[in-house]
SESEDREN-230713 format. One record per residue (C-alpha): y, x, z; residue in one letter; residue number from 1. Coordinates in Angstrom, 2 decimals, m for minus. Example, Ala and Ser with C-alpha at 12.3 -4.5 7.8 and 13.67 -1.06 7.14 Angstrom:
<pts>
       Y       X       Z residu num
   m4.50   12.30    7.80      a   1
   m1.06   13.67    7.14      s   2
</pts>
This chain:
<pts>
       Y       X       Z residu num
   m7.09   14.92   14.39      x   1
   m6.63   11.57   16.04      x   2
   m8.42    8.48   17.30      x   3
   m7.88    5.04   17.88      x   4
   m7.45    2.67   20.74      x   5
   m9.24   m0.98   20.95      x   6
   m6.33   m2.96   19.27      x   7
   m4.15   m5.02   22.22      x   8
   m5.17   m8.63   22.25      x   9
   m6.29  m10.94   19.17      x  10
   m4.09  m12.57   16.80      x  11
   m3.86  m16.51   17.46      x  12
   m5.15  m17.72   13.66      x  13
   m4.04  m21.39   14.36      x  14
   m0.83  m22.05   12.58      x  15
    1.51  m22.45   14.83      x  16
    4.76  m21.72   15.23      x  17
    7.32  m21.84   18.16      x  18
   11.17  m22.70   17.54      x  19
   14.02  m20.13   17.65      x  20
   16.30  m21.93   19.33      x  21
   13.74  m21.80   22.50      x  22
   11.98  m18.66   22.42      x  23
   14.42  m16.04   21.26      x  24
   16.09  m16.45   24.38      x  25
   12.66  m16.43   26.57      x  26
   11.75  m13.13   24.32      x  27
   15.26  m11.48   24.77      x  28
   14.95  m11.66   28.44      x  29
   11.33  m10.59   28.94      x  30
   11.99   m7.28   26.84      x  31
   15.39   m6.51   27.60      x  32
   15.14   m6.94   31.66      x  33
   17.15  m10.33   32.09      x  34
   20.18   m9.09   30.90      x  35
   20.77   m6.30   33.97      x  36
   22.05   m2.91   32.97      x  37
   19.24   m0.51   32.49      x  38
   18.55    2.23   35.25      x  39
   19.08    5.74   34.88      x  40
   16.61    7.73   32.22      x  41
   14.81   10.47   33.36      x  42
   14.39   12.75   30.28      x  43
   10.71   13.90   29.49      x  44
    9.21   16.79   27.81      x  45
    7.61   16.91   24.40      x  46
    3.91   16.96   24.36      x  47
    2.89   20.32   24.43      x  48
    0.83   21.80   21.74      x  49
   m3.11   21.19   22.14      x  50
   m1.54   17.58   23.62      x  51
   m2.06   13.80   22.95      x  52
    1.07   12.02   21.26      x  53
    0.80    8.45   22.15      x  54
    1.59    5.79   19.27      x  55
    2.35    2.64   18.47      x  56
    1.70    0.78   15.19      x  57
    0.33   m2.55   13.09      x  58
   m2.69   m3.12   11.50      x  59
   m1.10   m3.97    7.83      x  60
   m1.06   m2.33    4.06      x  61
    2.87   m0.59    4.99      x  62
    1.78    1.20    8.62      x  63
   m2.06    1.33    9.44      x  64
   m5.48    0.26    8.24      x  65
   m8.76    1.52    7.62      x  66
   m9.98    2.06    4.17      x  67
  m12.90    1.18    2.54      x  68
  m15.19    4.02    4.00      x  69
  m13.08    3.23    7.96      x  70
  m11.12    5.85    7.32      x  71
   m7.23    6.13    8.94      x  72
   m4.98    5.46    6.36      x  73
   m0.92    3.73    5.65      x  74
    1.84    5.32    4.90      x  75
    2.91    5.17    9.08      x  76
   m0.25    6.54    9.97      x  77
   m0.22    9.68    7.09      x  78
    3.57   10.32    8.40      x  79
    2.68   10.26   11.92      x  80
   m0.10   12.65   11.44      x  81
    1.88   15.20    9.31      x  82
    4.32   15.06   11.64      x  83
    1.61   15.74   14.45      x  84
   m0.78   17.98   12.79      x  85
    2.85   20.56   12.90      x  86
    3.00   20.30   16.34      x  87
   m0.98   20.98   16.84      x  88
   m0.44   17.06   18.84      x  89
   m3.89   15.39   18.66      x  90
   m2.73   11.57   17.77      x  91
   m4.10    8.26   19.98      x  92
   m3.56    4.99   17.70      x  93
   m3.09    2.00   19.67      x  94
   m2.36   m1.07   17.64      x  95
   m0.83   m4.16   18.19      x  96
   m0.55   m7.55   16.80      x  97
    3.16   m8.44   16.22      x  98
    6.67   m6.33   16.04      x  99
    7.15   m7.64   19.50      x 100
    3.77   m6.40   21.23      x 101
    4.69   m2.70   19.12      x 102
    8.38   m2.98   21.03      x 103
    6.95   m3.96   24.23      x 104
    4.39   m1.11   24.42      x 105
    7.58    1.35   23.63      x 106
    9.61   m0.68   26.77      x 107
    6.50   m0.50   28.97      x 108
    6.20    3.24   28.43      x 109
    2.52    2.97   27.49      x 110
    3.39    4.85   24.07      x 111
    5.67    7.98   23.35      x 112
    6.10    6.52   19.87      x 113
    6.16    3.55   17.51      x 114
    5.54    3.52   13.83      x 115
    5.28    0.35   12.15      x 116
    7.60   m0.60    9.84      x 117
   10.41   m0.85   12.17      x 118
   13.85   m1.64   10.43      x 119
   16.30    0.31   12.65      x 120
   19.31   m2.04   13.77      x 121
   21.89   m1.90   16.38      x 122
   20.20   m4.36   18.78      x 123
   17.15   m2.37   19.11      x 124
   19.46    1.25   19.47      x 125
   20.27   m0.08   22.49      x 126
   17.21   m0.34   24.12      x 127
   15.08    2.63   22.69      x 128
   15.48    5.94   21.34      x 129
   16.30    5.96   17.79      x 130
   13.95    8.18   15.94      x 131
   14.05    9.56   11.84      x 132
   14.21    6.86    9.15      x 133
   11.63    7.46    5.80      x 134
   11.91    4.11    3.40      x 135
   14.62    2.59    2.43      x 136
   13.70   m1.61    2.21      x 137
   15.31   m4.91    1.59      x 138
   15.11   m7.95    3.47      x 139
   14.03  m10.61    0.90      x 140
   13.56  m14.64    1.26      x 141
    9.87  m15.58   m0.40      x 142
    9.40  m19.01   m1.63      x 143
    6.37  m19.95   m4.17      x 144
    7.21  m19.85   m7.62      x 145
    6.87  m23.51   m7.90      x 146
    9.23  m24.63   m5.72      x 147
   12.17  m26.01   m7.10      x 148
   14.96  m25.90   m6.85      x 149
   14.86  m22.37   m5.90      x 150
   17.26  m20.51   m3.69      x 151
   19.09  m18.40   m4.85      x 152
   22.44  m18.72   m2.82      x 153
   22.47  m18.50    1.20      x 154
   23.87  m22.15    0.99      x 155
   20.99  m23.18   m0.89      x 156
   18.73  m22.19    2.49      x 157
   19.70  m25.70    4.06      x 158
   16.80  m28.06    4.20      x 159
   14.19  m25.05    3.31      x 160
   11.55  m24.42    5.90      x 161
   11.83  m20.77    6.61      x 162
    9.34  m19.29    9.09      x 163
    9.24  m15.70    9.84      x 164
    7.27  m13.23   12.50      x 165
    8.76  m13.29   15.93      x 166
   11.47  m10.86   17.32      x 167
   11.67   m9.32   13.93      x 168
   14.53   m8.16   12.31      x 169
   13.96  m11.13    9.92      x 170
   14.85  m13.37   13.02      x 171
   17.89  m11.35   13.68      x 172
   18.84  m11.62   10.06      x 173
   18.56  m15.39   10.08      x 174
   20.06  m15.97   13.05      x 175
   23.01  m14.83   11.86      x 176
   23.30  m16.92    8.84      x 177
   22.72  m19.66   11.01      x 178
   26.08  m19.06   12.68      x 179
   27.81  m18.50    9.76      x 180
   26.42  m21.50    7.73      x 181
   26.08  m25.20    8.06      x 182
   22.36  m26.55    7.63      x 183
   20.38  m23.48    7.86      x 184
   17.29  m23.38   10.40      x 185
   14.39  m21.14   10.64      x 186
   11.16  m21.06   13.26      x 187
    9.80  m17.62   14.81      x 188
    6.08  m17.83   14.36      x 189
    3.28  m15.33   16.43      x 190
    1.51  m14.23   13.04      x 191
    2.94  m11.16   10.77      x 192
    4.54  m11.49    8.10      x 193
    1.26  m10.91    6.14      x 194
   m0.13  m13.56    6.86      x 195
    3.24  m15.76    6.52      x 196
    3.72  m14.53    3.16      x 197
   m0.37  m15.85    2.46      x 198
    0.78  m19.40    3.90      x 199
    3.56  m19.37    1.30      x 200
    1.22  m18.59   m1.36      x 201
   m0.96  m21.39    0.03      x 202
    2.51  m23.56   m0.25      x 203
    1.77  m24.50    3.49      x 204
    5.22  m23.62    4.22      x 205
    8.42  m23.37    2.29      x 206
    9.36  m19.85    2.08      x 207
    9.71  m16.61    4.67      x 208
   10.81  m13.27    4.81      x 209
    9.61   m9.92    4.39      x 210
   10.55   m6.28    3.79      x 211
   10.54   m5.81   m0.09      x 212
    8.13   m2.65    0.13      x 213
    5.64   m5.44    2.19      x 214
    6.49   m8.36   m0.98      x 215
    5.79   m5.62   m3.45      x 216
    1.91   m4.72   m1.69      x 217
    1.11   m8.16   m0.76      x 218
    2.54  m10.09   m3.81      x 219
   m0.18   m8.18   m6.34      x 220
   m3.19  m10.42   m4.29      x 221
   m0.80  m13.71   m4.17      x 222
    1.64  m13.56   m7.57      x 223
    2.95  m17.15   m6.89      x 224
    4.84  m15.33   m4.80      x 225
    8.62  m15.49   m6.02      x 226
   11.67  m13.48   m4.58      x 227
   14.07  m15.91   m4.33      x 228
   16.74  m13.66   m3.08      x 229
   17.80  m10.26   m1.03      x 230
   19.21  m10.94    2.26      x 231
   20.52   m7.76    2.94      x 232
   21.98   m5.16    1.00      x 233
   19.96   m2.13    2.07      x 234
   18.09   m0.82    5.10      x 235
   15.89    2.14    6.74      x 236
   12.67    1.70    8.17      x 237
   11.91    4.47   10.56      x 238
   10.19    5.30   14.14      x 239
   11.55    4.48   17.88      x 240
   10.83    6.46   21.21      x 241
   11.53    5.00   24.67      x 242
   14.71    6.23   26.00      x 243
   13.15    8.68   27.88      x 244
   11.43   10.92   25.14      x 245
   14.96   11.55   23.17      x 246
   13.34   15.63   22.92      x 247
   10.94   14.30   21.23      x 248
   12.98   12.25   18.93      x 249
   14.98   15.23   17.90      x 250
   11.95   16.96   17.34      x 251
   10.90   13.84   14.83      x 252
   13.89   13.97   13.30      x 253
   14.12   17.83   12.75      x 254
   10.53   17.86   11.54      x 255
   11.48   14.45    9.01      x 256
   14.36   16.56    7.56      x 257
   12.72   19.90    6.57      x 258
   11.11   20.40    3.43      x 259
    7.56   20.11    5.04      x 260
    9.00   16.51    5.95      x 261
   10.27   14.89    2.65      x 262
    7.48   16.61    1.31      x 263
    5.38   14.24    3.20      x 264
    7.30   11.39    2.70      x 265
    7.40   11.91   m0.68      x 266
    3.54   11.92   m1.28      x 267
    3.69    8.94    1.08      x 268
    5.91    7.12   m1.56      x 269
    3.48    8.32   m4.56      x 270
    0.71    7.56   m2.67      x 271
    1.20    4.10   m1.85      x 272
    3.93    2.86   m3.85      x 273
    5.17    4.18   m6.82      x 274
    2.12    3.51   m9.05      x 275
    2.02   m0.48   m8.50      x 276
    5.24   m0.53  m10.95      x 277
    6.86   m3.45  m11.84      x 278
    5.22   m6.88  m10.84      x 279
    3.66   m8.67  m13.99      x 280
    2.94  m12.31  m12.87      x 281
    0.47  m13.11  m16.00      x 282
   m1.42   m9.99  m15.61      x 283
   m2.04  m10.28  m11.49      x 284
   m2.69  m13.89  m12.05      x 285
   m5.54  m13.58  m14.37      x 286
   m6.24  m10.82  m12.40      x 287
   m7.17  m12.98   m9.28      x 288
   m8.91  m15.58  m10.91      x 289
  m11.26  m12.80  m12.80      x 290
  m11.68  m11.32   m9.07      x 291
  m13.03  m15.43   m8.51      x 292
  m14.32  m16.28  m11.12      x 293
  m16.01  m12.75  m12.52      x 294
  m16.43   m9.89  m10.48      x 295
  m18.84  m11.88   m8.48      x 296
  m21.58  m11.72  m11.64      x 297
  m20.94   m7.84  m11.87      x 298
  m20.05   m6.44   m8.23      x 299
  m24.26   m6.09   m7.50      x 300
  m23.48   m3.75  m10.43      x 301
  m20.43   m1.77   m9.51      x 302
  m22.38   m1.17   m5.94      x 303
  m25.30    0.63   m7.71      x 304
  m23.50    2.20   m9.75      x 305
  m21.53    3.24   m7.07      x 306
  m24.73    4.44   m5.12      x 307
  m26.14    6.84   m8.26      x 308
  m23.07    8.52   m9.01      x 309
  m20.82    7.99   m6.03      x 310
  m17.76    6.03   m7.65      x 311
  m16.63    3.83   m6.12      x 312
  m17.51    0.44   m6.47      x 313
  m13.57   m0.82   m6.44      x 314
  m12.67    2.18   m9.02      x 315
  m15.31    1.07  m11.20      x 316
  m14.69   m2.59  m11.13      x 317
  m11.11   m1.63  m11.47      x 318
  m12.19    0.56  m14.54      x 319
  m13.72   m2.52  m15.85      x 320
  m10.97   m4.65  m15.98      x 321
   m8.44   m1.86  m17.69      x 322
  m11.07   m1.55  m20.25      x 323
  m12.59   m5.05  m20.92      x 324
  m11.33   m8.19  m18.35      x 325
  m14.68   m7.97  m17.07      x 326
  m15.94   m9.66  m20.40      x 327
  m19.91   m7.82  m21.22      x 328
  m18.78   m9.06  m24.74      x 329
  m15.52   m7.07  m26.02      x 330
  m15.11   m5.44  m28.98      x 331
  m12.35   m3.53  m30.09      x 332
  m10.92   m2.70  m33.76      x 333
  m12.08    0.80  m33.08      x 334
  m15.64   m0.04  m32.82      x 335
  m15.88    0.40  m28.36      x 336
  m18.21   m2.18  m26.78      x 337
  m18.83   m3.70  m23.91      x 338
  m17.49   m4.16  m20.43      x 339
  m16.41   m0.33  m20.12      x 340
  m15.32    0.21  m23.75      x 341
  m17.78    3.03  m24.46      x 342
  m17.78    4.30  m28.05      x 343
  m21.17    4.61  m29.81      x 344
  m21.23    8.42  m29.54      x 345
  m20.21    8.04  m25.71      x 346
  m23.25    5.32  m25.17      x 347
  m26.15    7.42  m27.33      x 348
  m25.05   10.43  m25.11      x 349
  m25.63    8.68  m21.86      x 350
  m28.86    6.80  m23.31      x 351
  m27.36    3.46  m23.58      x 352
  m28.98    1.70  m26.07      x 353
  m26.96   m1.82  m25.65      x 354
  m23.19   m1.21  m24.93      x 355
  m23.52   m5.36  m24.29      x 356
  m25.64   m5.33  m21.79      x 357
  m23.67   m4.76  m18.87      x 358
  m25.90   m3.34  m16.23      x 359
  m26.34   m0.50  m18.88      x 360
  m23.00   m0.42  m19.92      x 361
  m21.67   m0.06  m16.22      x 362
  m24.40    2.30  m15.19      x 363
  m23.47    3.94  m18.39      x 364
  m19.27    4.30  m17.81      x 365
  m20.02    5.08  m14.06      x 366
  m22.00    8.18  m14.93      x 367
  m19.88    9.33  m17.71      x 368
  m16.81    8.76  m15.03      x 369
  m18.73   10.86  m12.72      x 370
  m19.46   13.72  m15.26      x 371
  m15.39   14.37  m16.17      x 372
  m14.78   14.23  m12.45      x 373
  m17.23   16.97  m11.95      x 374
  m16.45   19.14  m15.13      x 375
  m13.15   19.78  m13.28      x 376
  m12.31   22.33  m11.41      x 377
  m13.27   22.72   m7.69      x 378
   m9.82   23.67   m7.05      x 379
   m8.79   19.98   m7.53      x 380
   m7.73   17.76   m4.57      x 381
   m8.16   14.37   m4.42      x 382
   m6.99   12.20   m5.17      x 383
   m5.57   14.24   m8.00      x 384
   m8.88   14.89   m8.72      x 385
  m10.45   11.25   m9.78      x 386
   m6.82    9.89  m11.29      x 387
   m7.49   13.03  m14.39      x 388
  m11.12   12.05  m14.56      x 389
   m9.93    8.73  m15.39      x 390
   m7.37   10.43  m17.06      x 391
  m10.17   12.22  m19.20      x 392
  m12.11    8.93  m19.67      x 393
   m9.29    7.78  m21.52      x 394
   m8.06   10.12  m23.28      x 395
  m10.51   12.92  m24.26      x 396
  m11.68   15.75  m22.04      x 397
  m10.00   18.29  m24.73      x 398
   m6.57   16.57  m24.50      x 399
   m6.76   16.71  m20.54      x 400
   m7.60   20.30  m20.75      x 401
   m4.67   20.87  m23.38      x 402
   m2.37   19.14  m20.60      x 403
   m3.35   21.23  m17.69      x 404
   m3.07   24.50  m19.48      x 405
    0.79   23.18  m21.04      x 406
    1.61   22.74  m17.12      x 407
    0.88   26.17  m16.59      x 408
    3.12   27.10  m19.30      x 409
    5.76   25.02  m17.68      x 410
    5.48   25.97  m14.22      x 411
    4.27   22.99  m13.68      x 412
    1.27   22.56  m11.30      x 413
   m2.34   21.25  m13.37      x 414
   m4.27   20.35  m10.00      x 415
   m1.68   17.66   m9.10      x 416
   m1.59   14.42  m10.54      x 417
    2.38   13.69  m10.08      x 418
    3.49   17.09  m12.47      x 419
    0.53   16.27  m15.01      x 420
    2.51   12.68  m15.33      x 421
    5.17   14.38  m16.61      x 422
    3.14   16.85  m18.70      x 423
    0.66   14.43  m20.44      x 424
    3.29   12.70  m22.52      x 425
    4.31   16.22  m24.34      x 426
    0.63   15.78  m26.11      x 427
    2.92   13.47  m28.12      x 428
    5.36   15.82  m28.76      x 429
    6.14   17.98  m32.07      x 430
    7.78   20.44  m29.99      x 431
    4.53   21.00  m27.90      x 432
    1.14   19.26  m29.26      x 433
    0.83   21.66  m32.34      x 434
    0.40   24.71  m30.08      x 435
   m2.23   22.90  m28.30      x 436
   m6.47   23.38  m29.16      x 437
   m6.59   19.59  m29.94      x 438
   m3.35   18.87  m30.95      x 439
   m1.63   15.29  m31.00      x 440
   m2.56   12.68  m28.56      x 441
   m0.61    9.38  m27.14      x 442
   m0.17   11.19  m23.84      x 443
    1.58    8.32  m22.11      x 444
   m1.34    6.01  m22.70      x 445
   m3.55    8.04  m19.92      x 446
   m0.53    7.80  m17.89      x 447
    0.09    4.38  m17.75      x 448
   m3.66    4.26  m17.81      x 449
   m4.37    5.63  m14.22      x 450
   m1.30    3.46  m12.87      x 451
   m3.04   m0.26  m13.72      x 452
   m5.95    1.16  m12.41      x 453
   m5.01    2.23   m9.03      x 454
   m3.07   m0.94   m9.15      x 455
   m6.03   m3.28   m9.66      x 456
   m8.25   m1.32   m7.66      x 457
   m6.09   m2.45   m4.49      x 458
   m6.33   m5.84   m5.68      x 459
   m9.97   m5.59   m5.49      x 460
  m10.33   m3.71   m2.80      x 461
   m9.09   m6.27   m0.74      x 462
  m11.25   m8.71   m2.68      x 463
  m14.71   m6.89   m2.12      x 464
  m15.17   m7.83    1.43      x 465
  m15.19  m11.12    1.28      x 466
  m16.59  m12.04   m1.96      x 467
  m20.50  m12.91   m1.94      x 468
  m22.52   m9.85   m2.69      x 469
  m25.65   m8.26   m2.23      x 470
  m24.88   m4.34   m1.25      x 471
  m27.65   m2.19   m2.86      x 472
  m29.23   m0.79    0.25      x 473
  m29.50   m4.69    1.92      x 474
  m32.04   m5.69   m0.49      x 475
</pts>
């Protein structure tokens, strides 16, 4: 269980930006006490169990954020609770607006911990109790894809505007190539490096940098986005405790280490990241101009749809696009129609007379997405659960059924998504389809399948709030 605190402040949306050169110093005195030798720590207990853990994070797609129906989610936030919910520690969420608001929270003692993407680094060992890592990042210099020349060589960095979020590790980074290297100057800027990267997209300044788990997230909204280069070989993002709480931070790191810990960080990683693959600029470009351009016609629809049969609006829209690009008009070889692809037999079962029409067609594929989801068994989790109803959708109810049963044979587990990805693709082969009730299938497609999906569907997510729109129950 947790709850939230008011977040600290408001983010200054004018873009501004204050030189290195003058406030690194200013920064490096205010949170690391003028230089002076810290006092004495007096070590505190660990929350006790029934207890409130105190944390620190960002409101961002790597740490925290609400989702689409407000509730908690991030891969900080779904660590931090695991970690919690084994203790019996309720949680209390404060978040902050920069790096350096999360670090002086941790100084000021007003948390007991910080997650938030924090790269651990020497500088910052020195000040605060280093806690477990969980993802391992690079540090990579954006620059839009039109730019040219583009850098790929530190020496080609002289002349480039570079802007990155203040006190961050990108700072640190720079400022070390700008010791070592003649011509190379950078600006610390209030905003996150969200929004930085958005500005680069926007080509309203030259290039910045980011942790390459944040370019992989962000870059599917903006795919002008180009990685000009890695700026570090390899590092560990990971929590920090003040000085004071170091039982804590043995407890954090004892917890991360265990099974029940990489266990959670594992799901973390399939949960967030592993599905969006490898970036495809053409595809997330025509993406985002169909979110403009498109959706806008259809998302009345998709919110409807979503209110009769409880899909969600994004998986549906997302559904859309895998099947048809959003076009009412598509028509395969195979004879499927429409914007969801339904089949003739599909669209007489469900009563659609005009697979073109797409009110009917969407009303149509929403209920028939609904009715694989709930021919499953109640056993299933989600969000195992809706990825092999889309699974079903695309491949056949029989052949999803053949799968889960061929994961039993295995010792494999049917009622989670990440085993029946490696189970699917044996519908394809000899050694294993022809013992199966419905025999061959391309079991990779449905794989793959579910992937773009859940990658769009983030896209469009994001897009939904802010496109113009008429939600079913304001009219």
């Amino acid at each position: 269980m947790s709850f939230l605190r008011l977040p600290i402040g408001q983010q200054d949306p004018r873009p501004g930006s204050r030189p290195h050169l003058l406030i690194a110093p200013l920064l490096s005195l205010a949170l690391l006490g003028c230089g002076q030798e810290d006092p004495p720590v007096t070590q505190l207990d660990p929350p006790e169990p029934g207890d409130t853990l105190k944390v620190a994070s960002r409101n961002s797609a790597t740490s925290y954020y609400l989702d689409r129906n407000e509730t908690p989610a991030g891969p900080e936030h779904d660590l931090v609770e695991a970690f919690a919910d084994r203790h019996d520690w309720e949680v209390e969420w404060t978040l902050y607006d920069s790096t350096a608001d999360v670090l002086r929270a941790l100084k000021d003692g007003e948390v007991q911990l910080a997650a938030a993407g924090l790269t651990h680094l020497p500088s910052r060992d020195e000040h605060f109790q280093r806690g477990p890592t969980h993802t391992d990042i690079v540090e990579q210099l954006v620059c839009h894809r039109d730019m040219r020349p583009l850098p790929h060589q530190v020496e080609d960095m002289a002349g480039i505007e570079i802007r990155v979020t203040a006190d961050s590790s990108y700072a640190e980074k720079l400022e070390s190539l700008v010791n070592q290297h003649t011509g190379i100057d950078y600006e610390e800027d209030p905003r996150t490096t969200e929004i930085l990267l958005a500005e680069v997209a926007q080509q309203r300044i030259d290039c910045t940098v980011a942790d390459s788990n944040i370019v992989q997230v962000v870059r599917r909204h903006f795919p002008h986005l180009e990685i000009a280069m890695n700026l570090t070989s390899g590092d560990r993002l990971g929590w920090y405790l003040p000085p004071e709480q170091a039982a804590l931070a043995e407890m954090a790191d004892q917890w991360m280490a265990s099974s029940e810990g990489q266990a959670s960080v594992s799901a973390v990683t399939q949960h967030y990241y592993a599905y969006i693959g490898e970036f495809d600029f053409v595809d997330l470009r025509a993406l985002n101009r169909r979110i403009d351009e498109r959706l806008p016609d259809f998302l009345d629809i998709f919110l409807e749809a979503e209110r009769n049969t409880g899909m969600p609006a994004d998986l549906l829209a997302a559904l859309a696009y895998q099947e048809s690009h959003w076009d009412p008009q598509a028509v395969s070889p195979t004879g499927v129609r429409g914007i969801m692809m339904l089949t003739q037999n599909t669209a007489e079962s469900l009563g659609v007379d005009n697979r073109l029409d797409p009110a009917a067609a969407i009303n149509g594929g929403a209920r028939y997405l609904a009715d694989r989801h709930e021919r499953l068994p109640d056993t299933l989790p989600e969000p195992d659960r809706t990825y092999l109803a889309l699974a079903s959708y695309n491949i056949g109810r029989g052949h999803v059924l053949d799968a889960r049963k061929l994961a039993r044979e295995l010792g494999k587990n049917p009622d989670s998504w990440e085993d029946m990805k490696e189970v699917l693709p044996l519908k394809a082969d000899k050694r294993y389809y022809p013992q199966t009730r419905y025999g061959y299938a391309r079991g990779y497609e449905p794989v793959h399948y579910v992937q773009r999906i859940r990658n769009y569907q983030d896209v469009i997510r994001a897009s939904i709030d802010w496109l113009p729109l008429t939600r079913p129950d304001e009219r």
